[in-house]
C-alpha positions in Angstrom: 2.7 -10.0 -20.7 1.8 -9.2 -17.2 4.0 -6.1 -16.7 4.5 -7.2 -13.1 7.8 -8.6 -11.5 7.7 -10.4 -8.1 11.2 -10.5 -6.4 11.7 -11.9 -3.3 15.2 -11.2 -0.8 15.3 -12.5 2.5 11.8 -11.7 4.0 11.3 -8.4 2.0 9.4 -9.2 -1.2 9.4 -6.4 -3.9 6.5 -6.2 -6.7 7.7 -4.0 -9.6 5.2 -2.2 -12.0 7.6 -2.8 -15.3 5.4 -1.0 -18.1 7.8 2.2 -18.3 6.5 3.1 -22.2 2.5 3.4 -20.4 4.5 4.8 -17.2 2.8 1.7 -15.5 -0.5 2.2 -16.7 -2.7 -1.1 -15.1 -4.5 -2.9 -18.0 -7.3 -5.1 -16.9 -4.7 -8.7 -17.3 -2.1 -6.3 -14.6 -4.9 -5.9 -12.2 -6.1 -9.9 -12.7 -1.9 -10.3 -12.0 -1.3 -8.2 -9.1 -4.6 -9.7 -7.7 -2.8 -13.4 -8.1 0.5 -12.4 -6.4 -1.3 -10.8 -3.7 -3.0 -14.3 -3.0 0.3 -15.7 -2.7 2.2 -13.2 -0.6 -1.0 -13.7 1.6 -0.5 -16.9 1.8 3.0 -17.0 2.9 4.6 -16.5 6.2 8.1 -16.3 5.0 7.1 -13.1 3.3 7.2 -10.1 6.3 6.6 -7.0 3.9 6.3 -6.3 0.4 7.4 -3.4 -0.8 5.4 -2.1 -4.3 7.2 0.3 -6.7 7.5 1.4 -10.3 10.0 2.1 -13.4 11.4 4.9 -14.8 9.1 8.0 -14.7 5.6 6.0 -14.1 5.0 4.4 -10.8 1.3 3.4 -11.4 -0.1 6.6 -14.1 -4.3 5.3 -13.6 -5.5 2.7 -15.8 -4.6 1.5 -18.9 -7.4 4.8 -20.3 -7.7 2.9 -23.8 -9.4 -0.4 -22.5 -12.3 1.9 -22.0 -12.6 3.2 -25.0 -15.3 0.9 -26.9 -15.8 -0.9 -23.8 -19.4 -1.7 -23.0 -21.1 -0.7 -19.7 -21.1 -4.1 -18.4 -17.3 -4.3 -19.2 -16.4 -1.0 -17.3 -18.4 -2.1 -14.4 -16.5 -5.3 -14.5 -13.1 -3.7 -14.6 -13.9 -1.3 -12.0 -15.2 -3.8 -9.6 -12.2 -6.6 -10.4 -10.0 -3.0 -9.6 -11.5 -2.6 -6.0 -11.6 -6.2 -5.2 -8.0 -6.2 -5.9 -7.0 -2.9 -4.2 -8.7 -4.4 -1.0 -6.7 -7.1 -1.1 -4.2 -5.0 -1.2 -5.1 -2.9 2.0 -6.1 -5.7 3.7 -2.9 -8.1 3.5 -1.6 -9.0 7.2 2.0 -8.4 6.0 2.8 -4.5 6.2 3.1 -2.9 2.7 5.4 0.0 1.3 4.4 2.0 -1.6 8.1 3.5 -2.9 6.3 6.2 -5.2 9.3 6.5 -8.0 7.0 8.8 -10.4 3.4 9.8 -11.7 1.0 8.2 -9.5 -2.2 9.1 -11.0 -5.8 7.7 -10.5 -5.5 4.0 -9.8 -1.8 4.4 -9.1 -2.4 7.1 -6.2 -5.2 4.4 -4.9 -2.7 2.1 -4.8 0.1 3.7 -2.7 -3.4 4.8 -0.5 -3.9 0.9 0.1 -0.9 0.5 1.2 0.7 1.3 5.3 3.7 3.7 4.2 4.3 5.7 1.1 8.3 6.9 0.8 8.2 8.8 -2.2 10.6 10.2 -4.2 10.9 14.0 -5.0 9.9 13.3 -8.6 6.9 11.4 -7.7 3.3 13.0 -8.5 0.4 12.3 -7.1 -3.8 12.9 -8.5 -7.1 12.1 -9.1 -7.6 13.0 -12.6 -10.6 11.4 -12.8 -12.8 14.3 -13.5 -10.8 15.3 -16.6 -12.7 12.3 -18.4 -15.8 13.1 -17.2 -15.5 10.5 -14.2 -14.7 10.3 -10.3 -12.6 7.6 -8.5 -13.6 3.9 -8.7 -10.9 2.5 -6.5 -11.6 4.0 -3.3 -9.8 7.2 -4.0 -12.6 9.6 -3.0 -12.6 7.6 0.2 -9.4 6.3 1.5 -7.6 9.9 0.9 -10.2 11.2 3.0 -9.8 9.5 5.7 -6.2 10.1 5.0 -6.0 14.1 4.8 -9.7 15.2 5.3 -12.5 15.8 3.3 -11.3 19.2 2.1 -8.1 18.3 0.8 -9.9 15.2 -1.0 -13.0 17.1 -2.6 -10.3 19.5 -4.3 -8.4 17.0 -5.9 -11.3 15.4 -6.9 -13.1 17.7 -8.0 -10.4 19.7 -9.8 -8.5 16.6 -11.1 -4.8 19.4 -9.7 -1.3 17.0 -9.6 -0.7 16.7 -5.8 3.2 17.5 -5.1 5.2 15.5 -2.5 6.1 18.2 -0.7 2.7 19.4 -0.3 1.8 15.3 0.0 4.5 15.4 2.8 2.9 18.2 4.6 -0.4 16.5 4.6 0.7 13.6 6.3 0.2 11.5 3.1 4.1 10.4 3.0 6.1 8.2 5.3 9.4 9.3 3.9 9.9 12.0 1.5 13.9 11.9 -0.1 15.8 12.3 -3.2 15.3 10.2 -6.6 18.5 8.1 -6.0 17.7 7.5 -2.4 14.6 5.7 -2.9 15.0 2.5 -3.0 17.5 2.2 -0.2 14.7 4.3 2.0 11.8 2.0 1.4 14.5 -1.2 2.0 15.4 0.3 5.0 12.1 0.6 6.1 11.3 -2.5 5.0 14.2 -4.3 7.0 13.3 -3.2 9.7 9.7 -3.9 9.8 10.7 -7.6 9.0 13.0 -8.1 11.9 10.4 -6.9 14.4 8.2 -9.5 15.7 5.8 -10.7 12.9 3.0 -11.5 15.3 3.1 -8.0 16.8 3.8 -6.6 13.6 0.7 -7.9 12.4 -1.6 -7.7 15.2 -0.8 -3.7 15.3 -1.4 -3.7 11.6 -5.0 -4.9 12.2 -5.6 -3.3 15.2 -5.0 0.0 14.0 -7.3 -0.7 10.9 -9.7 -2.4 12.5 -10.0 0.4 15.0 -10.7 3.4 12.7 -14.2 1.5 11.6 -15.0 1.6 15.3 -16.7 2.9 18.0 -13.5 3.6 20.4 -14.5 0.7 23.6 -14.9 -1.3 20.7 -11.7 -0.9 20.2 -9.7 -0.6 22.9 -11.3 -3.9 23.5 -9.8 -5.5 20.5 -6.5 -3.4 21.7 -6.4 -5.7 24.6 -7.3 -8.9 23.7 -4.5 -8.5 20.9 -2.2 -7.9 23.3 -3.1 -10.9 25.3 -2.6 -13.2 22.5 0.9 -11.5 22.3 1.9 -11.6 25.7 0.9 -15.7 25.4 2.8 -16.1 22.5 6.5 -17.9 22.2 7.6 -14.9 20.5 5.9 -12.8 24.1 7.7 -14.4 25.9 11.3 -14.2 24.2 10.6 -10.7 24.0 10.7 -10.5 27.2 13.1 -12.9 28.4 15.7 -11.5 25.5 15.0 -7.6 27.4 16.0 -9.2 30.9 19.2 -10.7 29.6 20.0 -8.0 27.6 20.2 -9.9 24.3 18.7 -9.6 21.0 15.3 -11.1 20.6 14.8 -14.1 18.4 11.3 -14.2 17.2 10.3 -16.7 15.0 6.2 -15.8 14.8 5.0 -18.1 17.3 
């Protein structure tokens, strides 16, 4: 059993870690899973944002800790590689991607809601790298996607001290799009969610890469790519019916062409 639920209204797609006795604890077959849905969502247009959340008091708690136990070095290096591969795909989908943090997000859990472009997290969510604790450090980019999150400060004492990083302290640090009460959740990352879908999709996803692109360069560099994104836009059908839909004072109807 995958652990992993894929549900799908209108253009908002919602992956669901269901493994509430392991508080979502990621075995090596949920990694291989989430990998394969990512693929698809990738792969279709229909899909605007996905939204990723947990069950009960677990949104993602690390990995699944006993599949190392016994495990050869070969098959921990395997794991750990299959577990970055994946989270890349994660940060690196076109769509734009909502971590609703429902609970513990520990280890590979907090590297997940890092991959992803807004966290809304609920006041019962909890948040580490408690790596060190087992005599380890990060594997799935922890160490270097909260950095360039919050700083390295704030990273090296988390990592190094393994401490359980509070959402309101999370909030402070910039880490959290939305911070709000348990029941509240869900409708705060839909909401989110909708509207992200009914802006433009093109823009939506040029911004998305523009922004990310730009943070790995020089800044001409990117200001450059700023530019020629926005040319493509501004030659696009749904450019123009931005445009035309302001004059008239209408609504807009894009349709990602």
């Amino acid at each position: 059993m995958e652990h992993l639920v894929l549900t799908r209204d209108g253009a908002v797609a919602t992956l669901r870690i269901d493994r509430e006795e392991a508080l979502g604890a990621l075995s090596r077959a949920m990694v291989t899973a989430l990998g394969e849905h990512l693929r698809a969502i990738r792969a279709d247009d229909t899909v605007r944002v996905l939204v990723v959340t947990g069950t009960g008091r677990g949104f993602i708690a690390g990995a699944d800790i006993g599949e190392y136990d016994g495990a050869t070095a070969a098959e921990f290096d395997a794991y750990q590689r299959l577990s970055r591969s994946v989270f890349g795909e994660l940060a690196s989908l076109p769509q734009p991607t909502i971590a609703a943090v429902n609970g513990y997000a520990f280890g590979g859990g907090f590297e997940v809601a890092l991959c992803c472009d807004f966290i809304v997290a609920s006041e019962r969510a909890r948040f580490g790298l408690p790596e060190v604790k087992l005599g380890l450090i990060p594997g799935g980019g922890g160490t270097q996607r909260l950095a360039r999150a919050v700083g390295t400060r704030l990273t090296k004492e988390l990592v190094l001290t393994g401490r359980t990083l509070y959402p309101d302290e999370a909030d402070r640090h910039g880490l959290l799009t939305r911070l709000v009460p348990p029941d509240e959740l869900a409708g705060a990352a839909r909401e989110l969610a909708d509207t992200l879908a009914a802006a433009a999709p093109l823009a939506v996803r040029e911004g998305k890469r523009v922004v990310d692109d730009g943070v790995r360069q020089d800044l001409d560099a990117a200001l450059t790519a700023e530019q020629a994104a926005l040319a493509r836009l501004y030659a696009s059908a749904d450019g123009r019916e931005g445009i035309a839909a302001f004059r008239a004072k209408r609504d807009p109807r894009f349709t990602g062409r």
